[in-house]
C-alpha positions in Angstrom: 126.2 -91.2 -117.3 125.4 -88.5 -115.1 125.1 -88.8 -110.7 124.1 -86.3 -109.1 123.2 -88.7 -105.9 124.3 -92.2 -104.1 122.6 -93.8 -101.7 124.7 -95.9 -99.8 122.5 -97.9 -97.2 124.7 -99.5 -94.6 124.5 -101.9 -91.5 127.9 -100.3 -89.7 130.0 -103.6 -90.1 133.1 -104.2 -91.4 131.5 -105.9 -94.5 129.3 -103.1 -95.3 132.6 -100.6 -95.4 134.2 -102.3 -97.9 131.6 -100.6 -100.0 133.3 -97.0 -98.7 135.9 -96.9 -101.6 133.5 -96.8 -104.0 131.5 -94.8 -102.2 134.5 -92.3 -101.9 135.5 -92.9 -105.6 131.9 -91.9 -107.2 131.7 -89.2 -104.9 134.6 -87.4 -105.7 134.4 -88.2 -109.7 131.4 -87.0 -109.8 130.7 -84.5 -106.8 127.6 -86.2 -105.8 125.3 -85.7 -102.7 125.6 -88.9 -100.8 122.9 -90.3 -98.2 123.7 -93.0 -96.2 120.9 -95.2 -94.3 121.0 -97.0 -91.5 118.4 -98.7 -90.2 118.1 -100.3 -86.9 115.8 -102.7 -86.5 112.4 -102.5 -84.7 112.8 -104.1 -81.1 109.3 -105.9 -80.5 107.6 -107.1 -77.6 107.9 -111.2 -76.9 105.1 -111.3 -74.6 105.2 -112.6 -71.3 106.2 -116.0 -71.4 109.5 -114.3 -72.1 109.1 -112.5 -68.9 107.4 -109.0 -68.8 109.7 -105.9 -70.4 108.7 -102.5 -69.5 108.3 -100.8 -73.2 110.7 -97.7 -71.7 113.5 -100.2 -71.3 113.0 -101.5 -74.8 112.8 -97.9 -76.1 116.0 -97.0 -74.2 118.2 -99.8 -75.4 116.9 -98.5 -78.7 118.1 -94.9 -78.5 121.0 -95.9 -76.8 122.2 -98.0 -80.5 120.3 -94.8 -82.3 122.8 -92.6 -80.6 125.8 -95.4 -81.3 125.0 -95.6 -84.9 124.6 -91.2 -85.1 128.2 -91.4 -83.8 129.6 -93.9 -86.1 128.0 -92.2 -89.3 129.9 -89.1 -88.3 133.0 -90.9 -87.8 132.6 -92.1 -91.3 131.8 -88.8 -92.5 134.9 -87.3 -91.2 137.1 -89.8 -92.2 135.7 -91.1 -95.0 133.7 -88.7 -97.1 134.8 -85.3 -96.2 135.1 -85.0 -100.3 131.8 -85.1 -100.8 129.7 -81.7 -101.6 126.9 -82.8 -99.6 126.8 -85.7 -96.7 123.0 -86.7 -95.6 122.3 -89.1 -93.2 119.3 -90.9 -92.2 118.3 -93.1 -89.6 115.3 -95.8 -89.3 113.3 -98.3 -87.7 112.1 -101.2 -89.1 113.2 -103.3 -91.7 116.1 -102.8 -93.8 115.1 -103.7 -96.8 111.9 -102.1 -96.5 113.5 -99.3 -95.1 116.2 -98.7 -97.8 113.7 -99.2 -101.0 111.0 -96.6 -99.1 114.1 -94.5 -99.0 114.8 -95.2 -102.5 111.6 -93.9 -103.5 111.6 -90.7 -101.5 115.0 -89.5 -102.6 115.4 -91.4 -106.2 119.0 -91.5 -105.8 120.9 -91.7 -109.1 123.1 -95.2 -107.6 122.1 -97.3 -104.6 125.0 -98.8 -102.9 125.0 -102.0 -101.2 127.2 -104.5 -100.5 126.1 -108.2 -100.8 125.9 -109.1 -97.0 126.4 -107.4 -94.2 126.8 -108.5 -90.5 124.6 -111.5 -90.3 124.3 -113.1 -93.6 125.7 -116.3 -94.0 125.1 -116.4 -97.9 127.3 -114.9 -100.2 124.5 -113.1 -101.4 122.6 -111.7 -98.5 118.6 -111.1 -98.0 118.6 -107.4 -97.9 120.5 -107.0 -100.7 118.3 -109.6 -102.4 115.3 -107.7 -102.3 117.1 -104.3 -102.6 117.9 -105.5 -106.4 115.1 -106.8 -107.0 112.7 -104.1 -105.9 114.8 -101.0 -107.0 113.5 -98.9 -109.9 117.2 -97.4 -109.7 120.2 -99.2 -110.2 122.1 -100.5 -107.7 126.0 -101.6 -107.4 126.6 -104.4 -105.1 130.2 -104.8 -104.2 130.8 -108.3 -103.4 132.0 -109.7 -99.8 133.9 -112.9 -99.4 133.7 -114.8 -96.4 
């Protein structure tokens, strides 16, 4: 078997980094590019019997966990995958598991890497990663995550 690239597609918590050893491991065997995805999710308007929310806060908050998230993907990079070739990252908005399989298709990465839940599941096997097996033409290793 042959990689050239990984896609690891990560929600920054502690759950999601236990996928980094393997991350690290196929990397460095191999000498593959590796993109990593993070994907914040879209902060939508409630409507006023919330209360009324100028769109400019929403869109600050926003860049202000973009920016959070840029910092901690470099932080990984340095520390954790300095031995790979090449280190891509890649942001989004929206949904995760829409935005990881739209990312799947535009980079048609040789492994996905996901983890079976990340900061919010409750399940032992987590939605994202549900529909991240099930929709990927590509495989994709799930590293399990015990409660």
């Amino acid at each position: 078997m042959e990689l050239r690239k990984i896609l690891w597609a990560t929600d920054l918590s502690a759950n999601s980094e236990k996928a980094l050893p393997f991350v690290e491991s196929l990397s460095a065997k191999y000498q593959t590019e590796v993109h990593v995805l993070y994907v914040l999710e879209e902060t939508g308007y409630f409507g006023s019997w919330y209360g009324e929310f100028d769109r400019s806060e929403l869109d600050k908050m926003q860049q202000m966990e973009r920016d959070k998230a840029e910092k901690r993907l470099d932080e990984i990079c340095t520390s954790h995958l300095n031995s790979c070739p090449l280190y891509i990252r890649h942001t989004a908005i929206g949904d995760p598991s829409s935005e990881i399989l739209k990312l799947i298709d535009n980079e048609k990465p040789d492994l996905v890497v996901i983890t079976t839940k990340g900061r919010r599941d409750r399940f032992e096997f987590g939605s994202v990663a549900e529909r991240v097996v099930k929709h990927s033409p590509y495989p994709v290793l799930t590293i399990p995550v015990s409660h």
